[in-house]
C-alpha positions in Angstrom: -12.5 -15.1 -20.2 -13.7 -12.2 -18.1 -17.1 -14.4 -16.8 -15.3 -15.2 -13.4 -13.6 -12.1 -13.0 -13.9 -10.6 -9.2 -12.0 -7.5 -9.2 -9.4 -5.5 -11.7 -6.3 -4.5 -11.4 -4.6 -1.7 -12.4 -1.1 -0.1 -12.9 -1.5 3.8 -11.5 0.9 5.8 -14.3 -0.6 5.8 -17.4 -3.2 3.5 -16.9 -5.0 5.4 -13.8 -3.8 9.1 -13.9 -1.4 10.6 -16.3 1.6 11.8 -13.8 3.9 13.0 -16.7 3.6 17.0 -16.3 4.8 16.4 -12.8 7.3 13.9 -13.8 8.9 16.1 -16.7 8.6 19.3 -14.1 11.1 17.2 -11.9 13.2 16.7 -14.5 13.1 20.1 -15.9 14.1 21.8 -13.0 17.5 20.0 -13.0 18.2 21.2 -16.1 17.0 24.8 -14.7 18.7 24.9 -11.5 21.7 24.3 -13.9 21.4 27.2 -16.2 20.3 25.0 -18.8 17.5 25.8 -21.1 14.0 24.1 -19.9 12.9 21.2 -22.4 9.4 21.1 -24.1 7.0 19.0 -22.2 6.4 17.0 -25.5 9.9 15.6 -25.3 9.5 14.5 -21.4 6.0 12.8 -22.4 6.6 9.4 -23.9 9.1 8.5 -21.3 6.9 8.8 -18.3 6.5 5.4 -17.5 10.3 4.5 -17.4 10.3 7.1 -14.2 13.8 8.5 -13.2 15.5 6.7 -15.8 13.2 7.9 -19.1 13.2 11.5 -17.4 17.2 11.6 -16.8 17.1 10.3 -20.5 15.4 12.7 -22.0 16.5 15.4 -19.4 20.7 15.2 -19.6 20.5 11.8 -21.6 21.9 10.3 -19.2 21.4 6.3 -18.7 21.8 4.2 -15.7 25.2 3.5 -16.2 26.6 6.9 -15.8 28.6 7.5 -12.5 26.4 10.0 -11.3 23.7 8.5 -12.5 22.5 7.4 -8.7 23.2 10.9 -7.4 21.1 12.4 -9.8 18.0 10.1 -9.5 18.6 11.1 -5.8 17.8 14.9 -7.1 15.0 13.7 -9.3 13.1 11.9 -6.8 13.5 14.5 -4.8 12.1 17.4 -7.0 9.3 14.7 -7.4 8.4 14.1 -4.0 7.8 17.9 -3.3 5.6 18.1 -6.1 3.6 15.3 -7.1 -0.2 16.3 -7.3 0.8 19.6 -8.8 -0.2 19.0 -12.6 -1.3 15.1 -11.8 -4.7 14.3 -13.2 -7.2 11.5 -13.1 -7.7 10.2 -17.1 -10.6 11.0 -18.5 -13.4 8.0 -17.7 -11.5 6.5 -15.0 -14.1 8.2 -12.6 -16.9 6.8 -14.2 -15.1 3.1 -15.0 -14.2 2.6 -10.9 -17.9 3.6 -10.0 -19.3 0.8 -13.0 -16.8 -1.6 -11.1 -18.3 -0.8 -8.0 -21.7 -0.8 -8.6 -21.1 -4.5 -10.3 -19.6 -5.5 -6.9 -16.3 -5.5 -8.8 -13.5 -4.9 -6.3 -10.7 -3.1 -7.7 -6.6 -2.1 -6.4 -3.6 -0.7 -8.2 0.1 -2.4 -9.0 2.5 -0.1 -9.7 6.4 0.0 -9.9 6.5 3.1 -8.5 8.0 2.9 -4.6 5.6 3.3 -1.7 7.8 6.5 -1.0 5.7 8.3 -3.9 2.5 6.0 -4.2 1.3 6.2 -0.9 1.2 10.0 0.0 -0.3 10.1 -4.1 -2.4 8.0 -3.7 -4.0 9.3 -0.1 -3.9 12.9 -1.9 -6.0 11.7 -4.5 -9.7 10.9 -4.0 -10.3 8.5 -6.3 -8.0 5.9 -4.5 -10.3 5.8 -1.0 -12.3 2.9 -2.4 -9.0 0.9 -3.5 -9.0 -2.7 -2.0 -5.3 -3.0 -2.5 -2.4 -0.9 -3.3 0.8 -2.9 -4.3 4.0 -0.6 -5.0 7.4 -1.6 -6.7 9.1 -2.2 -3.3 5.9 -3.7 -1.3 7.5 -7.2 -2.8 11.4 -8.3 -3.1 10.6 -7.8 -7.0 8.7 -5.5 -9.0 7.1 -5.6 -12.2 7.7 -8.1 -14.7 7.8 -10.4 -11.6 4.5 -11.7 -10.8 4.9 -11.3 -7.4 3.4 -8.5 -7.0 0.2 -9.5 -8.8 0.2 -12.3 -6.5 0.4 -10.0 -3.6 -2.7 -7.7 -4.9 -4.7 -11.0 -5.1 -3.7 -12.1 -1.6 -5.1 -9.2 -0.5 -8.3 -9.5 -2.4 -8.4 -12.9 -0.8 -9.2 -13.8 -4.6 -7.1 -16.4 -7.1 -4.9 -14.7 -9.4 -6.9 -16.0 -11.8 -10.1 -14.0 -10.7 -8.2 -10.8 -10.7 -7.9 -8.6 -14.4 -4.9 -6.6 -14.8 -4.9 -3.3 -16.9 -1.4 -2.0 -17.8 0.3 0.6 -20.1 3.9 -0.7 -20.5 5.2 -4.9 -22.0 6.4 -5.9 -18.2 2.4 -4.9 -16.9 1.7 -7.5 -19.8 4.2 -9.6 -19.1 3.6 -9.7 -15.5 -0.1 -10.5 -15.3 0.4 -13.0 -17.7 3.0 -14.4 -15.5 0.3 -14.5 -12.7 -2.1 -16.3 -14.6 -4.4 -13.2 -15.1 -5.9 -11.9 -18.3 -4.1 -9.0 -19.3 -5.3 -5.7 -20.9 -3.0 -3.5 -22.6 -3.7 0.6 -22.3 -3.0 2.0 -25.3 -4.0 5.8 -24.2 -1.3 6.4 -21.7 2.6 6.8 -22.6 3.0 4.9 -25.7 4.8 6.1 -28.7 3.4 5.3 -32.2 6.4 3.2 -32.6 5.4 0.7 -30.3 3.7 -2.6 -31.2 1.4 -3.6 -28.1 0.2 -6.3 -30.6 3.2 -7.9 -29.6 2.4 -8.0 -25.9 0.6 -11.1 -25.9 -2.5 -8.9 -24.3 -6.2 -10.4 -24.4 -7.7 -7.5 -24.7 -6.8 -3.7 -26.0 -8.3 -0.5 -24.8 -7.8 2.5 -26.2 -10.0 4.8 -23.3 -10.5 3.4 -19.9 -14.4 3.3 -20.6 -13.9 0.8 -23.1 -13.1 -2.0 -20.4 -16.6 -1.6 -19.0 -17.8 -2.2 -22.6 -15.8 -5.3 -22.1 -16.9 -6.3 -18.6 -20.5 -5.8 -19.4 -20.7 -7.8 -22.4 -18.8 -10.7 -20.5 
């Protein structure tokens, strides 16, 4: 399966760097410009990758379909964008996995939901993202993640066949998506996921449960 691979693809929160203390911070300081009491970080956590809408959740549980739910994203995003690299960090091994890629002459991009509003000044603030051959955000195509699109769009880039591209994912639609592209799919099981969740039921080829553990992978193949 991973013999013709040309270059890997990744989703960028919780897969790449773990953006949730920033994230949560956002969040939390709604609820503390409000006079409310701050919220433990643990509660903020497994919510990440849902974005404004797990952080609103958790934060005034508030959904999508409340009437100021749009306002208050507004304020979110907000808080985020003047604070994004604060408490942002790399994972542990992703440093090490993107140089193996490298020297294999493995190129390598990221597809995330998140808008190009956040992902590109992150991403530019960040120096592990200068040797990215692609960067793909939620808005980059009409439709984000489970869409394939987006996938599609990474690969035109690459100038590669979906086929040739491996995606690496933390959430069901990154899953879903890839598979949707016609790339093999691995599912990160060391970012945002509860222990209630069943990535057996992704449909992933492959599992990882540290980001070194896809070199094992590569290397063998």
């Amino acid at each position: 399966m991973l013999q013709d691979i040309r270059a890997v693809l990744f989703d960028l929160d919780g897969t790449l760097i773990d953006s949730a203390p920033d994230l949560g911070a956002a969040a939390d300081k709604m609820r503390i410009d409000r006079g409310l009491p701050s919220l433990p970080y643990e509660l903020y956590r497994p919510l990440a990758g849902a974005g404004a809408r797990g952080m609103l959740k958790v934060a005034f549980d508030m959904t999508p379909e409340h009437q100021d739910f749009m306002a208050m994203r507004e304020e979110f995003f907000a808080n985020y964008e003047a604070a994004m690299t604060v408490r942002t960090y790399v994972f542990d091994g992703v440093h090490d996995l993107i140089q193996a890629l490298q020297a294999q002459s493995l190129a390598w991009g990221v597809v995330t939901n998140k808008m190009a509003r956040f992902t590109d000044p992150l991403v530019q603030a960040m120096p592990l993202f200068e040797s990215a051959a692609a960067i793909v955000s939620g808005d980059t195509t009409p439709h984000p993640k489970p869409h394939p699109e987006p996938l599609f769009e990474a690969a035109r880039r690459l100038r590669l066949a979906p086929e040739q591209c491996l995606y690496v994912g933390d959430d069901e639609r990154d899953i879903v998506a890839g598979r949707a592209a016609g790339m093999p799919t691995v599912a990160a099981t060391y970012g945002y996921l509860g222990e209630k969740t069943d990535v057996s039921s992704w449909g992933a080829d492959l599992h990882i449960d540290s980001p070194i553990k896809l070199l094992q992978f590569l290397v063998e193949a």
